[in-house]
KOLTI-789419 format. One record per residue (C-alpha): residue number from 1; chain; x, y, z. Coordinates in steps of 0.2 Angstrom, whole numbers, plus 5000, padded with zeros to 4 digits. Each point is the difference from the previous one (the first is absolute). Example, Ala and Ser with C-alpha at 12.3 -4.5 7.8 and 13.67 -1.06 7.14 Angstrom:
{n: 1 | chain: A | east: 5062 | north: 4978 | up: 5039} .
{n: 2 | chain: A | east: 5006 | north: 5017 | up: 4997} .
This chain:
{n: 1 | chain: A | east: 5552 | north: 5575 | up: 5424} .
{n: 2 | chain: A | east: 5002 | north: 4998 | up: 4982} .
{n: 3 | chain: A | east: 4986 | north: 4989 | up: 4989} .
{n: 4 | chain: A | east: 5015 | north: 4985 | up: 4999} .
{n: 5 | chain: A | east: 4998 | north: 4998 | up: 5020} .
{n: 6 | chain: A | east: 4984 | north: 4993 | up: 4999} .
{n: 7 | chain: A | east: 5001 | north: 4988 | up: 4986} .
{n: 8 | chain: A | east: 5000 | north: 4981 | up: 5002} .
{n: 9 | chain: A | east: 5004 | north: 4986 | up: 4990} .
{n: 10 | chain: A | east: 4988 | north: 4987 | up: 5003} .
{n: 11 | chain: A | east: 4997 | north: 4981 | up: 4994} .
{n: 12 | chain: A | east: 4981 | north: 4998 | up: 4992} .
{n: 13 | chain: A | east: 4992 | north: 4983 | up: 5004} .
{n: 14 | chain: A | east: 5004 | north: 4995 | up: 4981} .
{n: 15 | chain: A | east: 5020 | north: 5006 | up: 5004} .
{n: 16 | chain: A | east: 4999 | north: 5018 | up: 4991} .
{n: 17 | chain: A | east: 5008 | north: 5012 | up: 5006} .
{n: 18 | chain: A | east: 4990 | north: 5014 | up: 5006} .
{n: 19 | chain: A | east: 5006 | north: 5018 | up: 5006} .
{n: 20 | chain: A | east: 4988 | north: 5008 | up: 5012} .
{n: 21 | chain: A | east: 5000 | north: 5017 | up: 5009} .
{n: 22 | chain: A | east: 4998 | north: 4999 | up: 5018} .
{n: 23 | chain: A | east: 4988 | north: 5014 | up: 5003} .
{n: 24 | chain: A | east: 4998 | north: 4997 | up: 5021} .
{n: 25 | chain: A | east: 5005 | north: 4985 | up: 5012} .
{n: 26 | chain: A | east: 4988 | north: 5000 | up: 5014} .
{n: 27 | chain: A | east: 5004 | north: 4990 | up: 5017} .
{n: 28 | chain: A | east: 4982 | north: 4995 | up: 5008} .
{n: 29 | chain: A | east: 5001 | north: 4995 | up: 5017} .
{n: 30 | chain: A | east: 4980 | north: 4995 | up: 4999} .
{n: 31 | chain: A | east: 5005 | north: 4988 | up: 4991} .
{n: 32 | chain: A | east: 5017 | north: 4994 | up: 5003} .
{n: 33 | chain: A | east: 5008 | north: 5003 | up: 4981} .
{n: 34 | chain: A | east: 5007 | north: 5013 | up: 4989} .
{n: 35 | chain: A | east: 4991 | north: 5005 | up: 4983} .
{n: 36 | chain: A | east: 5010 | north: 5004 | up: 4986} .
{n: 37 | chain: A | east: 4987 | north: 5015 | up: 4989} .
{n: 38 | chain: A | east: 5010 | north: 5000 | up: 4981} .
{n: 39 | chain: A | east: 4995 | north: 5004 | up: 4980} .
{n: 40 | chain: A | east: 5006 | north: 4987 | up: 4988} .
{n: 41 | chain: A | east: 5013 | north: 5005 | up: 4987} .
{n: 42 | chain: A | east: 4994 | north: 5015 | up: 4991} .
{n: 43 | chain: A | east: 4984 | north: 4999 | up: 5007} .
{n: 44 | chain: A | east: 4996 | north: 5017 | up: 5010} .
{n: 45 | chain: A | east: 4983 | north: 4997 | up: 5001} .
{n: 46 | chain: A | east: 4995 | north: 4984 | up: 5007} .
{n: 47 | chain: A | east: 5006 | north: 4997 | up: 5018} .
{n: 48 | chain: A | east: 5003 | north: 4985 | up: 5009} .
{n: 49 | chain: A | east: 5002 | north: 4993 | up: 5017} .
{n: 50 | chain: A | east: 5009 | north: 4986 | up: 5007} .
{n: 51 | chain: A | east: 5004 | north: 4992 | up: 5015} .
{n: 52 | chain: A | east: 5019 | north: 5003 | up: 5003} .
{n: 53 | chain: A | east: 5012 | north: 4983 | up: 5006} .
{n: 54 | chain: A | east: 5019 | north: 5006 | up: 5004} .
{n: 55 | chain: A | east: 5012 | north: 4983 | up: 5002} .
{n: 56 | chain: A | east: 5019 | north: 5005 | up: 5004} .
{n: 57 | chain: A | east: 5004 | north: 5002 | up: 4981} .
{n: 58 | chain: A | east: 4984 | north: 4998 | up: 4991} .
{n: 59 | chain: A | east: 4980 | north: 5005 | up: 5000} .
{n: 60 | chain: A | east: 4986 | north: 4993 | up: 4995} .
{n: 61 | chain: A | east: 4982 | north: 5009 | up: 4995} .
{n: 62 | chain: A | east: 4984 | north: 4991 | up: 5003} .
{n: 63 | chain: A | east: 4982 | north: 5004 | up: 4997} .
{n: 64 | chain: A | east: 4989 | north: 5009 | up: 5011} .
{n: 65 | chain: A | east: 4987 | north: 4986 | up: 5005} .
{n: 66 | chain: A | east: 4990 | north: 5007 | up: 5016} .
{n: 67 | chain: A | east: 4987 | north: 5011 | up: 5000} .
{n: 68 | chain: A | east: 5007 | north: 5013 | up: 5013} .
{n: 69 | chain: A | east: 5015 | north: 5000 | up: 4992} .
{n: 70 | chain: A | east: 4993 | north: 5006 | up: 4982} .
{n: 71 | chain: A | east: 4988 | north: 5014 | up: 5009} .
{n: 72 | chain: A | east: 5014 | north: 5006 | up: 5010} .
{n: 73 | chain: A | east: 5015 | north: 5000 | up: 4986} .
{n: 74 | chain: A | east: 4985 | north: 5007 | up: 4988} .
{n: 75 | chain: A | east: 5000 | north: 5014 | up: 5013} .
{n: 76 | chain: A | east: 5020 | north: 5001 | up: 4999} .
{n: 77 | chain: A | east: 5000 | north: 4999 | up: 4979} .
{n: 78 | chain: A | east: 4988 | north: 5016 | up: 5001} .
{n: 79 | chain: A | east: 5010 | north: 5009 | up: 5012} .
{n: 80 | chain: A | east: 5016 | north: 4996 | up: 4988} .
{n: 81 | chain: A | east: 4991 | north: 5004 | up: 4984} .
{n: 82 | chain: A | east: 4993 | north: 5017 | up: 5005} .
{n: 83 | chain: A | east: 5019 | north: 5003 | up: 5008} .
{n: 84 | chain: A | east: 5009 | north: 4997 | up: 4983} .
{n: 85 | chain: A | east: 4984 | north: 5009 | up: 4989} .
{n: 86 | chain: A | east: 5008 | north: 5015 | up: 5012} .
{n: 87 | chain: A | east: 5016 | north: 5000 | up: 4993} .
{n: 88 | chain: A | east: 4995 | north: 4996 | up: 4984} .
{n: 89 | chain: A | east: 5001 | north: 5016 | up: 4986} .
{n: 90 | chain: A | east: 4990 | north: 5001 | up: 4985} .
C-alpha cells in the first residue's frame, strides 16, 4: 500500500481542511463501533483516536467520550505505535 492509500481529507469543526494518515481502523465488537487510529498532517508523533461513522457516501469522526472506550483504544493506539516505531529507520 503506498503512503497516499491511507490519506484522508477531512473537514475540521471550523471548516479547514485537514489531511490525516490512517494509521489502523479497528472493529470492536465490545462495543459495537469501529475506531479510526490516525496522525494529523505532518504530525508523526502524536496519535489520535476516533470513533469511526460510515454513511453510504460519507463519514463522520466523533470524540471518544466513555471511559472503557479510551482504556481499550489507548491499548490499541500502543499496539499501532510500537507497530509503526518497527518499521521506522533511523
Amino acid at each position: 500500500m503506498s503512503d497516499l492509500d491511507n490519506k484522508l481529507v477531512v473537514k475540521a469543526e471550523d471548516g479547514r481542511d485537514v489531511v490525516i494518515k490512517v494509521l489502523d481502523i479497528i472493529d470492536s465488537e465490545e462495543f459495537n463501533k469501529t475506531f479510526m487510529i490516525y496522525n494529523v498532517e505532518n504530525d508523526n508523533t502524536n496519535i489520535f483516536a476516533s470513533i469511526l461513522n460510515e454513511g453510504d457516501s460519507t463519514f463522520s469522526l466523533d470524540t471518544i467520550e466513555s471511559q472503557a472506550e479510551i482504556d481499550y483504544i489507548n491499548t490499541e493506539i500502543d499496539r499501532v505505535a510500537n507497530e509503526n516505531a518497527v518499521g521506522e529507520t533511523v
